[in-house]
C-alpha positions as CSV (number, residue, x, y, z in Angstrom):
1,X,-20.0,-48.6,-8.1
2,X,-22.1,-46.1,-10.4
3,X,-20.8,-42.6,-11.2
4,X,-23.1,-39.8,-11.9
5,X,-22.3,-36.9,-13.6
6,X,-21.4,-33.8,-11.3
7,X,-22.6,-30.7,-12.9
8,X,-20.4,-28.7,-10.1
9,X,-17.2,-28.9,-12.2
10,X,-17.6,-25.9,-14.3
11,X,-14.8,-23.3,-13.8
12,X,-16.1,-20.0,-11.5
13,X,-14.5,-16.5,-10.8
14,X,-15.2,-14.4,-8.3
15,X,-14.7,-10.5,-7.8
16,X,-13.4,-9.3,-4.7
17,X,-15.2,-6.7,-2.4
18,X,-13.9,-3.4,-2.9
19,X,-13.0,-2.7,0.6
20,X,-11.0,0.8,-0.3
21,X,-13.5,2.4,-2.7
22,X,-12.6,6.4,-3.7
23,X,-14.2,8.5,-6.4
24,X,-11.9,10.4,-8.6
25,X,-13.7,13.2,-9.8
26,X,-13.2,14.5,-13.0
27,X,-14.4,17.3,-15.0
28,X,-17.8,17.2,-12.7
29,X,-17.8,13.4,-12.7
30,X,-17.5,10.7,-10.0
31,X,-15.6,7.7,-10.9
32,X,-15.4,5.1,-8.7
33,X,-12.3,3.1,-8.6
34,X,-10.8,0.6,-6.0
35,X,-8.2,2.7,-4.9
36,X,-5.5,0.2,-3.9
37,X,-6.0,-1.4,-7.4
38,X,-5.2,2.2,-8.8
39,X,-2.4,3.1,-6.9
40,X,-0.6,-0.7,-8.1
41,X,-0.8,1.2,-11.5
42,X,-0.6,5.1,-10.7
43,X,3.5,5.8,-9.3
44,X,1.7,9.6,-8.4
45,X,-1.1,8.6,-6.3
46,X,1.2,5.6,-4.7
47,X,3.8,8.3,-3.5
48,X,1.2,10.3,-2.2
49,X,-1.4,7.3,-1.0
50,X,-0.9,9.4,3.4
51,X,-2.9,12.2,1.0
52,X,-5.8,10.3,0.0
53,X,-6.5,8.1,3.5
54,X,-9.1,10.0,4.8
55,X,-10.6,11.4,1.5
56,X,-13.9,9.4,-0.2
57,X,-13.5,11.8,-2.7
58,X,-10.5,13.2,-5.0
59,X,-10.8,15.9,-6.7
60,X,-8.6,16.0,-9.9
61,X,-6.7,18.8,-11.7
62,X,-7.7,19.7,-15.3
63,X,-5.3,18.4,-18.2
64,X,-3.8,20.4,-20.5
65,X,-5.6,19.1,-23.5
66,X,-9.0,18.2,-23.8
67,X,-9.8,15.2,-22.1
68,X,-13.4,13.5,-22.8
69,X,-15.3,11.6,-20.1
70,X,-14.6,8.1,-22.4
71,X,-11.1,8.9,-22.5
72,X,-11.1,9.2,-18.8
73,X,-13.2,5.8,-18.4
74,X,-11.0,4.1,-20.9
75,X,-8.0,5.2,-18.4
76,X,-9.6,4.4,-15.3
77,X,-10.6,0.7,-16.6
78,X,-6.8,0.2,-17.4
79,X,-6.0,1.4,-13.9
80,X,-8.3,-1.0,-12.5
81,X,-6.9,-4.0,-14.7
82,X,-10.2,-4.2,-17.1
83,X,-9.7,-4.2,-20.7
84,X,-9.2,-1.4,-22.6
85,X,-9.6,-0.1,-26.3
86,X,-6.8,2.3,-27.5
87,X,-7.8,3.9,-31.0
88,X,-7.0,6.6,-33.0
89,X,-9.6,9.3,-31.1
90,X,-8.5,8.6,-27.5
91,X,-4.6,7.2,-27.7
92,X,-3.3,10.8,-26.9
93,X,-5.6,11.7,-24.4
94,X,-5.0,8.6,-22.7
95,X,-1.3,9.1,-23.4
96,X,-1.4,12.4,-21.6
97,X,-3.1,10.7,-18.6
98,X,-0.7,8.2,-18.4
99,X,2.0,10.8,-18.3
100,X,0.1,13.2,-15.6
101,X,-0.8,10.4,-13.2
102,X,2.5,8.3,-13.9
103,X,1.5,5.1,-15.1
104,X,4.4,3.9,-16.5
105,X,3.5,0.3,-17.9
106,X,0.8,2.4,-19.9
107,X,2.9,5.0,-20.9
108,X,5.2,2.6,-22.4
109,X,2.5,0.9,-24.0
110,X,1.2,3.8,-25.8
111,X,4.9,4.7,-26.9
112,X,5.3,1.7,-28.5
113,X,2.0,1.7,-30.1
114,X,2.9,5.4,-31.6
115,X,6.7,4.3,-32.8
116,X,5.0,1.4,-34.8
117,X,2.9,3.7,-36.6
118,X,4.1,6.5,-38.8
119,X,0.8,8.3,-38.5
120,X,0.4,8.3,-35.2
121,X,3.8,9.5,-34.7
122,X,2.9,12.7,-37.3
123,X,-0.4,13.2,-35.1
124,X,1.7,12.9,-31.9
125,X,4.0,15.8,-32.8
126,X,1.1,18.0,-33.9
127,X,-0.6,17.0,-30.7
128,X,2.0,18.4,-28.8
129,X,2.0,21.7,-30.7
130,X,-1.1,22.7,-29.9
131,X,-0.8,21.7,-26.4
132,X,-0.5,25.1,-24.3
133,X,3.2,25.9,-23.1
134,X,2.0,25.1,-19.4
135,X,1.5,21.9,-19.9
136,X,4.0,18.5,-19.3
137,X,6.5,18.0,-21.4
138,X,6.8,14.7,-22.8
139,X,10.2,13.3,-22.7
140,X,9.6,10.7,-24.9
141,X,8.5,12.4,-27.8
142,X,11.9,13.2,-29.5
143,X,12.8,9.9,-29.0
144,X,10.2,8.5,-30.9
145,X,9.9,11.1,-34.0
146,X,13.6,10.5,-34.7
147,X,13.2,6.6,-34.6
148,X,11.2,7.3,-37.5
């Protein structure tokens, strides 16, 4: 019996169809996201998924704070279970993202990432300062200035 070499047995991945593609709009831009991978991550857009059925398109409120289109695409490729960066320009705008659109496991993430580092956790309170006094409240952010 001779054995030849099968060049078949390399490891593959495939990507799945996107069978329930949306586009968040935001700040003029479409993003397109596979909306049942979004609301796995997103607790708001899960408890109001009947909203959304019928829409291609979601329109999305403005933030509070500044929020630049990378910021947003850094968010939405977290939501859609891509890697990420996190960095010193973008942690709070993400970290206000997570907040608004209730992504907890990203939230916590970020919290823990600030509590680590005295810097950040300086930044974070003067973030919050000059956020305007209509915006969320983060409830976290005592917490994690008196850990440190």
């Amino acid at each position: 019996m001779t054995t030849t070499s099968n060049s078949l047995s390399n490891f593959h991945q495939i990507s799945p169809s996107m069978r329930n593609k949306k586009n968040l709009i935001f700040n003029g831009h479409k993003y397109p996201v596979n909306f049942d991978l979004f609301l796995e991550y997103s607790d708001l857009f899960f408890k109001n998924k009947k909203l959304y059925e019928e829409k291609e398109d979601i329109l999305l409120a403005d933030e509070p704070i500044d929020i630049q289109d990378d910021d947003f695409q850094t968010f939405i490729k977290c939501c859609q279970n891509e890697k990420f960066e996190l960095n010193e320009s973008n942690i709070f705008a993400i970290r206000q993202l997570s907040y608004h659109y209730e992504v907890p496991s990203l939230k916590n993430m970020i919290n823990e990432i600030i509590s680590n580092n005295p810097d950040l956790v300086v930044q974070s309170s003067l973030c919050n300062l000059l956020k305007n006094q209509n915006s969320q409240q983060n409830p976290d952010e005592e917490k994690i200035v008196s850990d440190n």
